[in-house]
N, C-alpha and C positions, 0 to 999 in steps of 0.2 A: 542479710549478712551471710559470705560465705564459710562454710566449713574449715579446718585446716587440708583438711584429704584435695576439698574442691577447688582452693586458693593452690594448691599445688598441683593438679592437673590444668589449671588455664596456665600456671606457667610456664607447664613443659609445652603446651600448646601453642601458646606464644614464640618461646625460643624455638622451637622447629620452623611459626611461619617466616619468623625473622631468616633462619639458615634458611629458606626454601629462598626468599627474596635478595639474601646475599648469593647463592647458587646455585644460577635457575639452569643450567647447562650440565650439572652434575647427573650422568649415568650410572645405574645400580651397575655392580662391580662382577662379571660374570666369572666365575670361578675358575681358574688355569687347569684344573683337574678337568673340569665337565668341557672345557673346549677341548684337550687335548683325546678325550674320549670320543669326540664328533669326529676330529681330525684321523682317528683311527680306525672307523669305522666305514670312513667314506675311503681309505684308502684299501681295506679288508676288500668290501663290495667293488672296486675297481679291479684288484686281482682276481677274482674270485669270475667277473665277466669277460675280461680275457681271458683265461684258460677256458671257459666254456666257446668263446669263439673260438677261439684257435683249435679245439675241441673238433665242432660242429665242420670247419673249414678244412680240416684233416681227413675228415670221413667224407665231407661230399667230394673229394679231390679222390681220395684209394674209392670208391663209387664207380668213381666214372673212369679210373682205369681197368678197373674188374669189366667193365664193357666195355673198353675198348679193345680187351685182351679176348674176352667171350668171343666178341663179333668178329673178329680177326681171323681166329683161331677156328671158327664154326663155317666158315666162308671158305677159307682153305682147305678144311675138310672135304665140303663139298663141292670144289671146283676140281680137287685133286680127284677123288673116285670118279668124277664125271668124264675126265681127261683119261683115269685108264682103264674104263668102260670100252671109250670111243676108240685109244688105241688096240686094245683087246679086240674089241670087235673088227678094225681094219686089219690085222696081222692074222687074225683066222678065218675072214672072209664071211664073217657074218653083219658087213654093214651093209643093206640094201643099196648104198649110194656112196661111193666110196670120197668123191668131190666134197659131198654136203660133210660128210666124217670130217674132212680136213676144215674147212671152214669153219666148223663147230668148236674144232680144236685151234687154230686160231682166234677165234672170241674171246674161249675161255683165258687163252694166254694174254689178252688184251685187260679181262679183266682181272686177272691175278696182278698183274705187272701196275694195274690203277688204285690196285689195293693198297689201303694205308697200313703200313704193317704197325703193328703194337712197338711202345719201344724195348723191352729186352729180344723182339723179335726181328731185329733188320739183317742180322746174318740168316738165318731160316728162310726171311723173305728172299734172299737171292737166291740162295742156293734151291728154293721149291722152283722160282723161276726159270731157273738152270734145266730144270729138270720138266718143264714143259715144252719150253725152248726144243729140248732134244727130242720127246715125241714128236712135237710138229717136223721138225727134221726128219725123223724117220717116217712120217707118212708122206714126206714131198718128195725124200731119195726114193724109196720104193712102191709106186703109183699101184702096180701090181705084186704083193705078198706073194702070190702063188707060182708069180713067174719070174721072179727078185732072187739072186745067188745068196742063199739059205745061211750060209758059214756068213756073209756081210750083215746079214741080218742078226745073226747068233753076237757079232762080235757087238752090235748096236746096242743088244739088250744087257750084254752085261758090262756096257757102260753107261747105259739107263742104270742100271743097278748099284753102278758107285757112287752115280749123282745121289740118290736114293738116300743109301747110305751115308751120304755126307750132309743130305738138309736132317734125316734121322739125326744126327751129332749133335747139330745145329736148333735143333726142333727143343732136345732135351736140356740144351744150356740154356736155352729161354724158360723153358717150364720149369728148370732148379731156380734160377732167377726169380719168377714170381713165384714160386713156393706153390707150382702146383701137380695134384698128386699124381702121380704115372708108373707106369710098369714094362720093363721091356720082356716080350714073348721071345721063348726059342727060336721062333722060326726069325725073327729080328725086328716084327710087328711092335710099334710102340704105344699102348694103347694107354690115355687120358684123361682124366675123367672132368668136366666144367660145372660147377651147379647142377650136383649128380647126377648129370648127361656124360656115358661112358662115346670116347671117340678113338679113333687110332690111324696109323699113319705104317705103310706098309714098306719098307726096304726092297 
């Protein structure tokens, strides 16, 4: 004989297997608060990966302009002191070879001219060009410095020296452009500085 407690626990027991067997498709009821906090969250961590992309894709992109600006700029460097080494040395008659001088200055103009230039630097690019251009010129008008009318010579160098001045103009609106540091000297010397490598470029 059952209890009254126990006669009432087999009947809740019953009536539930009964509602299981009326509905057996019946899913527990997931909360509209606890889904709309999933939905929140998946959409926090969506923003959240984007800005770190877009992040991470910004700096390798300004990366690899800082070098392409370095190598540009470093290459120029030393193609330009090398050009007016060689004109230097042909104009005071200290090249052993005065042929091989011009050939050498030729190359160099070959490869300035195949240089990629940076992009706030494509006015600079021609105008340094300009300005190799004109030394080769003046080492193929005057074969002989020594024996070359002095005054045509005189007037060469100081329009070597506006070219000069005019890739200097040029040189500095690119370095304002990418925001890098420089200083112009008295004499009109512009000197630069790259990943704390000081450079300069002489008018």
């Amino acid at each position: 004989m059952l209890t009254t407690a126990q006669q009432k626990v087999k009947q809740e027991l019953e009536e539930l297997h009964i509602y299981a067997l009326a509905h057996p498709n019946n899913k527990p009821v997931i909360s509209r608060k606890r889904r709309s906090n999933k939905k929140w969250m998946l959409t926090i961590t969506a923003i959240i990966l984007l800005i770190m992309t877009c992040i991470l894709l910004f700096k390798v992109d300004w990366n690899q302009n800082e070098i392409s600006v370095t190598s540009y700029l470093t290459n120029i460097h030393d193609y330009n002191e090398q050009s007016e080494q060689i004109l230097t040395g042909f104009l005071t008659g200290n090249s052993e070879n005065l042929e091989q001088s011009k050939v050498q200055q030729e190359k160099l103009l070959i490869k300035v001219t195949n240089l990629k230039s940076a992009d706030n630097f494509h006015e600079y690019h021609q105008d340094i060009i300009t300005v190799f251009k004109h030394r080769l010129d003046m080492m193929t008008s005057y074969k002989d410095p020594s024996h070359s009318d002095q005054v045509q010579i005189k007037r060469s160098l100081i329009e070597l020296s506006v070219m000069q001045e005019l890739a200097a103009d040029s040189l500095i609106k690119g370095l304002e452009q990418e925001k890098i540091k420089y200083k112009q000297i008295e004499n009109g010397t512009i000197q630069y500085w790259i990943n704390s490598k000081s450079y300069s470029l002489k008018n």
